[in-house]
C-alpha positions in Angstrom: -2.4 -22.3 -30.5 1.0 -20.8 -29.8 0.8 -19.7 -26.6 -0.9 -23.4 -25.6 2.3 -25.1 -26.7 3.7 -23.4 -24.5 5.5 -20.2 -26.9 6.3 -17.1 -25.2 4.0 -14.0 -25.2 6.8 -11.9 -27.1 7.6 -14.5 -29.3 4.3 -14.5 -30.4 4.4 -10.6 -31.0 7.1 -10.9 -32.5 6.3 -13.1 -35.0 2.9 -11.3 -35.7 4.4 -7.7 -35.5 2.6 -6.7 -32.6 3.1 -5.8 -29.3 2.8 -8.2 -26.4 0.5 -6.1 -24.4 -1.8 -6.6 -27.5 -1.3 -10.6 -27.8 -1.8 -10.3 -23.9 -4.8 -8.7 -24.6 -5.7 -11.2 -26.8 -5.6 -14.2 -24.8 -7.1 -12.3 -22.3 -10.2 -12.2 -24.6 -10.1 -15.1 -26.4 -10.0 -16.9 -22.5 -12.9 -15.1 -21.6 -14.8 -16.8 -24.5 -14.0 -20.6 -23.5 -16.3 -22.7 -22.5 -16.0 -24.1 -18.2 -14.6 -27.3 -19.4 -12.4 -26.3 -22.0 -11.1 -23.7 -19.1 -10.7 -26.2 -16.9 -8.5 -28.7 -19.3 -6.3 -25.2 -19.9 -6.2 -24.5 -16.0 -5.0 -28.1 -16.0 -2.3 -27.7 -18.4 -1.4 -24.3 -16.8 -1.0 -25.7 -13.2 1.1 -29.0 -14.7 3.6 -26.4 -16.3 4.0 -24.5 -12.8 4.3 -27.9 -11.0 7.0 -29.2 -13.8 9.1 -25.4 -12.8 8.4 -25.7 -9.1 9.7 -28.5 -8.7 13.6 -27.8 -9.3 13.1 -24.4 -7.9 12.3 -25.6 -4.8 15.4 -27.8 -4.8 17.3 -24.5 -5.2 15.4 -22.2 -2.9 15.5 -24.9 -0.1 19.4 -25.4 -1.0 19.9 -21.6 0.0 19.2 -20.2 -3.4 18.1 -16.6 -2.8 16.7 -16.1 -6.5 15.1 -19.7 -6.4 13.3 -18.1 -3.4 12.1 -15.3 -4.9 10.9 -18.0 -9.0 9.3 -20.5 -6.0 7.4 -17.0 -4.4 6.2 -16.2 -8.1 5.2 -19.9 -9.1 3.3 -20.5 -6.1 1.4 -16.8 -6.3 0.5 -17.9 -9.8 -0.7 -21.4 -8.8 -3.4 -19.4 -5.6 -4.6 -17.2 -8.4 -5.4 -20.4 -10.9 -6.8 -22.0 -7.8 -8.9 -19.6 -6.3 -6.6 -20.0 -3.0 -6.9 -16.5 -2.4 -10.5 -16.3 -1.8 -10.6 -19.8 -0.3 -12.4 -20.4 3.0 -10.3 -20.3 6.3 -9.3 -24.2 7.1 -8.4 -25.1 3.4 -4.9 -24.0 3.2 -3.5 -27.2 5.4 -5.1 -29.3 2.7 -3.2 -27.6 0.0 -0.1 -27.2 1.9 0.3 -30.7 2.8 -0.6 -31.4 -1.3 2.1 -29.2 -2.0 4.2 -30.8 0.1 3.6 -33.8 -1.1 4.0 -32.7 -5.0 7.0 -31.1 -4.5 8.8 -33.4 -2.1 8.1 -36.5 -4.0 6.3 -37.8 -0.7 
């Protein structure tokens, strides 16, 4: 419950006396094990946390803000791999550009 309200991996260890590889490994498992639409809610939540950090980063990056740049880079990777962008078929990515655009720039 911890790491759904959002507390960090190492706090986590932390406060269990553990190391974060093994709460890592953890969540890992314990994701394996939920059921499509629970996974789906948590994807949900997931992707609504990157778009809440994405969203001043861009500011920044687009402001000239070289280490903006590279958060916005790491944010958007992470969003592909919850999305399944990276194995999408060819076509799609105008579609989720444009969205992006959209989400981002307030349009």
């Amino acid at each position: 419950m911890l790491h759904r309200t959002g507390v960090a991996m190492t706090t986590i260890a932390t406060q269990m006396d553990v190391h974060p590889k093994t709460v890592q490994r953890w969540i890992r498992e314990e994701v394996q094990r939920i059921p499509e639409e629970e996974a789906d809610a948590i994807r949900t939540l997931e992707l609504a946390r990157l778009d809440a950090i994405l969203v001043p980063q861009m500011r920044l990056a687009l402001a000239g803000d070289g280490f903006a740049v590279d958060r916005v880079l790491r944010i958007m990777d992470r969003r592909a791999k919850y999305l399944g962008l990276d194995n999408a078929k060819p076509g799609g990515f105008e579609q989720v550009g444009a969205l992006l655009d959209r989400l981002v720039m307030g349009e």
